[in-house]
C-alpha positions as CSV (number, residue, x, y, z in Angstrom):
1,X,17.7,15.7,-7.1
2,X,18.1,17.2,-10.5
3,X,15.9,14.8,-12.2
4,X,13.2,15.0,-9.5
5,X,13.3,18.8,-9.8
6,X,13.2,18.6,-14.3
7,X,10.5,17.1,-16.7
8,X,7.1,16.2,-16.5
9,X,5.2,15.4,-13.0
10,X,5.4,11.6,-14.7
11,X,9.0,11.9,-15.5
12,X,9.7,13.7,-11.8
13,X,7.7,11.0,-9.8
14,X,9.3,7.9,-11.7
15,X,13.2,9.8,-10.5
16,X,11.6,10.3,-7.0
17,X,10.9,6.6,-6.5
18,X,13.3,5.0,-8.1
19,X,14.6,1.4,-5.7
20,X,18.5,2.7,-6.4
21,X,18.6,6.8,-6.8
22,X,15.7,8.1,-5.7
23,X,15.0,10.0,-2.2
24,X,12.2,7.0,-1.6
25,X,15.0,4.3,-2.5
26,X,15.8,2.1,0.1
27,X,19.5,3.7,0.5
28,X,18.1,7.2,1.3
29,X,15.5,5.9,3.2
30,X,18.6,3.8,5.8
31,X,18.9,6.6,7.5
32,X,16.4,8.1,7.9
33,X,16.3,8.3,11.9
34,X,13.5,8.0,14.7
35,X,10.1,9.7,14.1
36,X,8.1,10.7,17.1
37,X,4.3,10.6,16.4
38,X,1.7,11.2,18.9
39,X,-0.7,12.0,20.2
40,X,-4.2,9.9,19.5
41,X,-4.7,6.5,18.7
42,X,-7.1,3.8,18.1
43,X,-8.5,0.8,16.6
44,X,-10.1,1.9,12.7
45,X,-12.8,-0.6,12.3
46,X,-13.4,-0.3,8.2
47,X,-16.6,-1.1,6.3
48,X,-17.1,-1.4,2.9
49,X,-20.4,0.5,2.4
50,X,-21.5,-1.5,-0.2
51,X,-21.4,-3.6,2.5
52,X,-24.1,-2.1,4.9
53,X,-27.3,-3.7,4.0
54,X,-28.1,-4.3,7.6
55,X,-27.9,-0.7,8.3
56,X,-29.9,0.4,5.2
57,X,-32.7,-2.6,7.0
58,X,-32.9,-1.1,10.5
59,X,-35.9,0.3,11.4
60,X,-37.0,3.3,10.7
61,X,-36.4,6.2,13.6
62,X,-33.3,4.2,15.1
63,X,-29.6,5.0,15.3
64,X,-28.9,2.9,13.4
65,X,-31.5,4.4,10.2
66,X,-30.4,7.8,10.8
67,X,-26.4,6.8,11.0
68,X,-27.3,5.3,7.0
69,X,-29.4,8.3,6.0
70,X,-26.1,10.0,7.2
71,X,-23.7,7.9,5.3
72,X,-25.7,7.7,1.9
73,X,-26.4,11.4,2.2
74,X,-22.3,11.9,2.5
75,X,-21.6,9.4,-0.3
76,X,-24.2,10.6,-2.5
77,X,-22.5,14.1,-2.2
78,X,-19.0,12.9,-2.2
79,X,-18.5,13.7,1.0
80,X,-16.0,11.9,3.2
81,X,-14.8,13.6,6.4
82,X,-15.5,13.0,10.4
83,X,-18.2,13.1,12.0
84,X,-19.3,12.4,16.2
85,X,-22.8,10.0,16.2
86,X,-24.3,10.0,19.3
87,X,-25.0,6.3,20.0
88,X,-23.2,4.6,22.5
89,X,-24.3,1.0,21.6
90,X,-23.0,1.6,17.9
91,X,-20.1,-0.3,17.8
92,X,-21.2,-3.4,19.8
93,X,-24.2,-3.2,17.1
94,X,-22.4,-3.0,14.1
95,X,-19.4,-5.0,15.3
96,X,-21.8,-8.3,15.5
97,X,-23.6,-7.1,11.8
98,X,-21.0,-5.7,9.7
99,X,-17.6,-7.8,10.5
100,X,-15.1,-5.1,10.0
101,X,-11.8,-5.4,9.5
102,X,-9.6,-4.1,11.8
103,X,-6.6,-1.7,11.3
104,X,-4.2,0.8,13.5
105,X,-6.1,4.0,13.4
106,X,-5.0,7.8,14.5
107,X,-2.7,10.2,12.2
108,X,0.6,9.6,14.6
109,X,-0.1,6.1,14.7
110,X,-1.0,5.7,10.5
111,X,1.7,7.6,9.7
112,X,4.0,5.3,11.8
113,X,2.8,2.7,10.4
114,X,3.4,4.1,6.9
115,X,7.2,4.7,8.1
116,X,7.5,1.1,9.4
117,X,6.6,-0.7,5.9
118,X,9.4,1.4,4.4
119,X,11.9,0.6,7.2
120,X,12.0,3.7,9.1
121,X,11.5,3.7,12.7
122,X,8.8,5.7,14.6
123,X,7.9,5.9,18.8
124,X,4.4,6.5,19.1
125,X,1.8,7.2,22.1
126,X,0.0,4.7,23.5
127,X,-1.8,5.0,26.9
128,X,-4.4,2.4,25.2
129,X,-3.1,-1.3,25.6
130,X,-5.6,-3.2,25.7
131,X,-5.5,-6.7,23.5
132,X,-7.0,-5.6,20.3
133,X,-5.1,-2.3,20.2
134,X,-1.7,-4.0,20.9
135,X,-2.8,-6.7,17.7
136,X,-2.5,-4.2,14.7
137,X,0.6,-2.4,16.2
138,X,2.7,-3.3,13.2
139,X,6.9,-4.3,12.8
140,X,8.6,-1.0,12.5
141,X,6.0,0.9,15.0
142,X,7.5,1.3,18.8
143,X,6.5,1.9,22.2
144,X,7.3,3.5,25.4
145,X,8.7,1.6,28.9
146,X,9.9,2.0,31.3
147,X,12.5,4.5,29.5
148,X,13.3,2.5,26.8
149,X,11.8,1.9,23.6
150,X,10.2,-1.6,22.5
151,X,8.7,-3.5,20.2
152,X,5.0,-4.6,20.5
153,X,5.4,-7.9,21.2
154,X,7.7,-6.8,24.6
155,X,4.4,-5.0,25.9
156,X,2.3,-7.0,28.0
157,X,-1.6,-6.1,27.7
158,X,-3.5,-4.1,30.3
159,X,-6.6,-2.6,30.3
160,X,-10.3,-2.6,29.0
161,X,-11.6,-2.9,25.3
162,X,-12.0,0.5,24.2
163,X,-14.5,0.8,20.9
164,X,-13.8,1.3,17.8
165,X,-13.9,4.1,15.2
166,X,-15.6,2.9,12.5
167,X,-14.8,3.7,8.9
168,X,-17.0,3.4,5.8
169,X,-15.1,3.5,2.8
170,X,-17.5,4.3,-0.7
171,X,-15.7,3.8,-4.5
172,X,-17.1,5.7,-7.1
173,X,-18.9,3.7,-9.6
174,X,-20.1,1.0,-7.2
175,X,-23.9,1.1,-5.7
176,X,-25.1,1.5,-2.1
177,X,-28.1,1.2,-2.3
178,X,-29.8,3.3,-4.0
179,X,-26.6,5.7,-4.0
180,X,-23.9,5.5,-6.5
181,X,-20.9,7.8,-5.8
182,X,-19.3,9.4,-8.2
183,X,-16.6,10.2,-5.6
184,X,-14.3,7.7,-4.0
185,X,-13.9,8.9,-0.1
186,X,-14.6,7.4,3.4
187,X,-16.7,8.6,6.3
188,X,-14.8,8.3,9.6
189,X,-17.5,7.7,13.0
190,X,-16.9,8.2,16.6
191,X,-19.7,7.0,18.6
192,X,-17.5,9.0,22.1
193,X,-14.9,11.4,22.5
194,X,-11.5,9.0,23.0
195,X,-9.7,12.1,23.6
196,X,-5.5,11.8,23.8
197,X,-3.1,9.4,24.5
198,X,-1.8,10.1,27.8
199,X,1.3,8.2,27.9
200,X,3.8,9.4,30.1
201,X,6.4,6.9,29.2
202,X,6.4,8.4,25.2
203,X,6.3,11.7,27.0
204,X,9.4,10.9,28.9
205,X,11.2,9.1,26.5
206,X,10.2,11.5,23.5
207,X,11.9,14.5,25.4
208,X,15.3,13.1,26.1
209,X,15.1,11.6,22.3
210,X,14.4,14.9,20.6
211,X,17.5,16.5,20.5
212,X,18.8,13.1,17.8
213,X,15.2,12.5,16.4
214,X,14.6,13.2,12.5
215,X,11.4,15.0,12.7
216,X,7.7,15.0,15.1
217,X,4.0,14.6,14.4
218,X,1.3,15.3,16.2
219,X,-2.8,15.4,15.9
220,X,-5.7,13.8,17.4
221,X,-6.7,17.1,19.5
222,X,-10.2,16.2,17.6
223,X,-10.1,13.5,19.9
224,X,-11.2,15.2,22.5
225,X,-14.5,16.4,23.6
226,X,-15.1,20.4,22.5
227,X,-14.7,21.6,26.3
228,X,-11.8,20.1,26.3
229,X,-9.9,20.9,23.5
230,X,-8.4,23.9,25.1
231,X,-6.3,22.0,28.0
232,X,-6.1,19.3,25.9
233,X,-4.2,21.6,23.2
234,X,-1.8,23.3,26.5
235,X,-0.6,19.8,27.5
236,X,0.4,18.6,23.6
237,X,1.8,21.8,22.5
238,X,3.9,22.4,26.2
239,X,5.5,18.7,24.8
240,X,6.2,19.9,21.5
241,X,7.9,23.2,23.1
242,X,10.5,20.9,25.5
243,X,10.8,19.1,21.6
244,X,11.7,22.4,20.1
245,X,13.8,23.7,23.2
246,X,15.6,20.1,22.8
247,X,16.7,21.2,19.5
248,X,14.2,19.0,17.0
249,X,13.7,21.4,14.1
250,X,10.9,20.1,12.7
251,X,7.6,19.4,14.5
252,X,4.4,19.2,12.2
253,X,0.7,19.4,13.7
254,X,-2.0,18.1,11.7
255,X,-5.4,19.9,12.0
256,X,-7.9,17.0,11.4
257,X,-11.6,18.0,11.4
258,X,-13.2,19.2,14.4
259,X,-17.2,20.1,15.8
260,X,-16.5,23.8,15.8
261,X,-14.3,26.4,14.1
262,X,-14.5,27.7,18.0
263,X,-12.6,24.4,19.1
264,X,-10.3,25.1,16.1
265,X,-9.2,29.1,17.0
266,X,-9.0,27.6,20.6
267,X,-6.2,25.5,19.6
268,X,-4.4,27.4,17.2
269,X,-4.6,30.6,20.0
270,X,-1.7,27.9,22.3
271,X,0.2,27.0,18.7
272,X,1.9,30.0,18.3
273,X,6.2,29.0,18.9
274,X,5.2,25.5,19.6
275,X,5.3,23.6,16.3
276,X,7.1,24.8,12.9
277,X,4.3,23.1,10.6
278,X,1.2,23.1,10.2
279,X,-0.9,20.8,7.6
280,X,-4.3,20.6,6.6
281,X,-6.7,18.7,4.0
282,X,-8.2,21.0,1.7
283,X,-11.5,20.4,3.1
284,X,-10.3,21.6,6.3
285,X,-8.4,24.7,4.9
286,X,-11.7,25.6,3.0
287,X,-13.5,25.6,6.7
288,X,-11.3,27.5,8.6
289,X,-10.2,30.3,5.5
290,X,-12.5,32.7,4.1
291,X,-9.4,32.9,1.6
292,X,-9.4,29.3,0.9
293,X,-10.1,29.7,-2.9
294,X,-6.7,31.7,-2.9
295,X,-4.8,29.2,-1.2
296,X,-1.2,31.3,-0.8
297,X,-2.9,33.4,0.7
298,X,-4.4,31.1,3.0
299,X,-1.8,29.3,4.2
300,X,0.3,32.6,4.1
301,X,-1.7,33.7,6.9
302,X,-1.9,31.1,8.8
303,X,1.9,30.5,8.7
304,X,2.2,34.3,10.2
305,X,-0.7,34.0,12.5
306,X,1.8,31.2,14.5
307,X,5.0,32.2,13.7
308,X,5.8,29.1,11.5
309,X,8.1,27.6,8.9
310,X,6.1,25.8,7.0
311,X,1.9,25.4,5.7
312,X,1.0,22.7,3.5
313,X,-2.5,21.5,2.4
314,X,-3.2,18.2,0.6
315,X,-6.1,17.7,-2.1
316,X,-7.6,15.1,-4.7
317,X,-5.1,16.0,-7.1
318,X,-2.6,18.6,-5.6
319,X,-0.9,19.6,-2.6
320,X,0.8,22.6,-2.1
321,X,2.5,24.5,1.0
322,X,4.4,27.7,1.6
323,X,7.4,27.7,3.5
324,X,10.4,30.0,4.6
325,X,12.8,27.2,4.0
326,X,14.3,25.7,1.0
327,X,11.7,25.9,-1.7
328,X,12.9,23.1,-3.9
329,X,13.5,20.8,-1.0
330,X,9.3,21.6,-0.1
331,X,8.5,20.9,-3.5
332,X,10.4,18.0,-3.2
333,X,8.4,17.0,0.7
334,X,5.2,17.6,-1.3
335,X,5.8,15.1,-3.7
336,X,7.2,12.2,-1.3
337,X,4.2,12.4,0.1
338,X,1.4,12.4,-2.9
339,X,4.0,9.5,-4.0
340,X,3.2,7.9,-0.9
341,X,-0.3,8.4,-0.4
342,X,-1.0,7.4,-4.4
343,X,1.1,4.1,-3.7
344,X,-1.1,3.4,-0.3
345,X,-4.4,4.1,-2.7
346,X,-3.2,1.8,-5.1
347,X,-2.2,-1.0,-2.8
348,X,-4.6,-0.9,-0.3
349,X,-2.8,-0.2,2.6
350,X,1.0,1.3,3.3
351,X,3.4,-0.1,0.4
352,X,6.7,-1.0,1.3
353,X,7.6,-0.2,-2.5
354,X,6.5,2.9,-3.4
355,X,5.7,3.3,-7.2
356,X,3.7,5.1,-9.4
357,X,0.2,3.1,-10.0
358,X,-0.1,3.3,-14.2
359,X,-3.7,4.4,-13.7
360,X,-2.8,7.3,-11.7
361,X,-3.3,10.6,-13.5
362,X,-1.8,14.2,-12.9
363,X,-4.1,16.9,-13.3
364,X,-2.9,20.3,-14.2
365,X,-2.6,23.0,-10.7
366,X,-5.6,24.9,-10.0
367,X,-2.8,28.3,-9.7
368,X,0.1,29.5,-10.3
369,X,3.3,27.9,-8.8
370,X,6.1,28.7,-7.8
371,X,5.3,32.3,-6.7
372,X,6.9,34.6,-3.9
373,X,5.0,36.8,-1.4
374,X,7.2,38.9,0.7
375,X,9.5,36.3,3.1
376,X,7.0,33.4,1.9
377,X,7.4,31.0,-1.2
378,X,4.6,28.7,-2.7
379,X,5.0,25.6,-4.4
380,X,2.9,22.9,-5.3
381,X,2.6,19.6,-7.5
382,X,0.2,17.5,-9.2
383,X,-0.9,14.5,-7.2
384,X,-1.1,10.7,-8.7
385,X,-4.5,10.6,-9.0
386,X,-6.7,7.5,-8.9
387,X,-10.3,8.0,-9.1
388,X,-11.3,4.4,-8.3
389,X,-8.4,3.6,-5.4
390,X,-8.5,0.8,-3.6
391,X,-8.9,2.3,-0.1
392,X,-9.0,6.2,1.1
393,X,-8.0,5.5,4.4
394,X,-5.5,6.8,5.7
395,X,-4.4,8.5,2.8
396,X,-3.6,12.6,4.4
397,X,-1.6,10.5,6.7
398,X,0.3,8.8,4.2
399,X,1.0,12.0,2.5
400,X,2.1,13.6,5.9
401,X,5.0,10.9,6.5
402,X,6.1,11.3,3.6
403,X,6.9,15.3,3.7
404,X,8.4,14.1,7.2
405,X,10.7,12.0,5.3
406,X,12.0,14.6,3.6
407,X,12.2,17.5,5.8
408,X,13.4,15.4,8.8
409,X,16.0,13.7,6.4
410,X,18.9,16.0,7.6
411,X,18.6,15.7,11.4
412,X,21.3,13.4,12.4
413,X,21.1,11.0,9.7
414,X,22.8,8.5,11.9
415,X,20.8,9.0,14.7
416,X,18.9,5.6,14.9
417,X,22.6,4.3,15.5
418,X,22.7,6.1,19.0
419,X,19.8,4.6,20.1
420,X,19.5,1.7,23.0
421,X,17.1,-0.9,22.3
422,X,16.0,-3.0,25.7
């Protein structure tokens, strides 16, 4: 760890992956244990939106105009994010003009999938198991049944064809239109509210595997329609607490974006002694703090609001947290992740090597770090930067595995070896 802790951001990146001694090499990666990631999923259908000319033809006052007004107003800005488009017929439309490719979608299921191409195992909810979803569950990536955990190809099909979320990706540099972004980023739609995975076989299984599991995830309360969210939030987090009563020490909730900062407090007001982390992009940080521009202080607050050990928020080029643990260890989570997400930008989709693109460029921090406030500690890194990746999808999720990887990396190391596979 010494030489991941010393040197230049260049330096401590190349000693974090490297194949024989690093903590991303495939021998500290063996043993890494079972992840549990819940609790949304779904079928990402991406778009390249230099790819949308049929949109940017429909007729004017349709759906279909005003969803590309929307997107070219969000690339032209730079603007990636989630947003809910009222049109029901959207994805049978765009399905039979656009020809997306398909992909796993939801941050439980990404970052399982993440996990999976570097050898680690993950259980993941899935109440959805209808054909297509069931086709980009990937090796690595398990299911619930009938109490015991299995493979896709084990799990029969049931049930209806449940639409897409459609993702338009946008690479600075490269028209659309009449738009060229000087951003790289990707606009996420929902054309309904899919709401959670209600899988009471992951439920089951998840409870009586916490006490030897390495580390939980969950998100995807943005899922769910704003009336919702509250109930919605009860059921997760009453989970997470039979996790944490179990004896799993680390459970992480991601925020995602939601409609309302209303839906937000609702959910963070049933947090409080149910997770131990909580992460955020900084675009979501900035919505919810008024101290955002300071963000120790942000993330400070939020860690004492809920009673946490841990708050970390990913940007561009930095991520950062504050934690009540092991600062060097933290620092060390933050990176394994920005490693991971850079590698996934590079590649395209989840590497199963994870290396250092020679494009990728560290920016210097935006603040100070490390620093101490009272019982808190703040640390951050520099983030392999690309500015002309080859996808932003999925890339917060990337980053959130790999802090997992590390923080869940000393509960039961052998754990995966106690598990029965049927």
């Amino acid at each position: 760890m010494s030489d991941v802790a010393t040197g230049s951001f260049a330096e401590r990146y190349a000693a974090l992956t490297d194949p024989r001694s690093g903590p991303l090499g495939a021998d500290a990666l063996s043993s890494a244990g079972l992840f549990l990631c819940g609790i949304s999923a779904c079928v990402d259908a991406l778009v390249e939106m230099s790819d949308i000319q049929p949109l940017l033809e429909a007729p004017a006052d349709t759906q279909a105009a005003r969803l590309a007004a929307l997107l070219l107003a969000r690339a032209e800005r730079g603007v990636g994010g989630e947003v809910r488009f009222d049109w029901p017929e959207g994805p049978a439309w765009l399905r039979e003009r656009l020809r997306p490719r398909y992909a796993l979608g939801g941050t439980g299921p990404q970052a399982a999938w993440v996990l999976g191409q570097l050898g680690v195992r993950s259980l993941v909810a899935l109440e959805d198991r209808h054909g297509l979803m069931l086709r980009q569950i990937p090796s690595g990536v398990l299911l619930a049944q009938g109490g015991t955990l299995k493979t896709v190809d084990e799990v029969p099909a049931t049930g209806p064809h449940i639409p897409e979320i459609f993702i338009f990706e946008f690479t600075a540099g490269r028209a659309i239109g009449p738009v060229v972004p000087a951003r790289s980023s990707r606009v996420i739609i929902r054309f309904g509210d899919r709401g959670i995975q209600h899988d009471a076989d992951f439920e089951s299984l998840s409870r009586q595997l916490a006490p030897s599991a390495a580390a939980g995830l969950l998100s995807g309360l943005n899922d769910e329609a704003t009336e919702n969210v509250g109930a919605a939030s009860r059921h997760v987090f009453a989970l997470s607490r039979d996790w944490k009563d179990a004896g799993l020490r680390t459970i992480h909730f991601e925020l995602a974006g939601y409609a309302s900062q209303q839906a937000v407090e609702e959910l963070l007001s049933n947090a409080r002694g149910a997770i131990t982390s909580l992460g955020m992009s900084h675009s979501e940080l900035l919505a919810m703090s008024p101290a955002a521009h300071r963000p120790m202080d942000a993330l400070i607050a939020l860690g004492d609001r809920l009673g946490l050990e841990r708050v970390c928020v990913h940007a561009d080029t930095w991520a950062a947290a504050v934690t009540l643990n092991d600062p060097q260890e933290e620092e060390l989570a933050l990176m394994a992740g920005c490693a991971i997400a850079s590698a996934r930008a590079a590649n395209g989709a989840p590497a199963r090597d994870i290396s250092i693109s020679p494009a990728a460029a560290f920016h210097p921090l935006p603040f100070e770090a490390p620093a101490c406030k009272g019982r808190w500690t703040f640390v951050a890194c520099a983030s392999p930067y690309l500015d002309k990746p080859a996808t932003t999808l999925g890339l917060g999720d990337s980053f959130t595995a790999g802090c997992l990887l590390i923080l869940g990396r000393t509960r039961h190391a052998n754990a995966g070896q106690n598990l029965q596979h049927a």
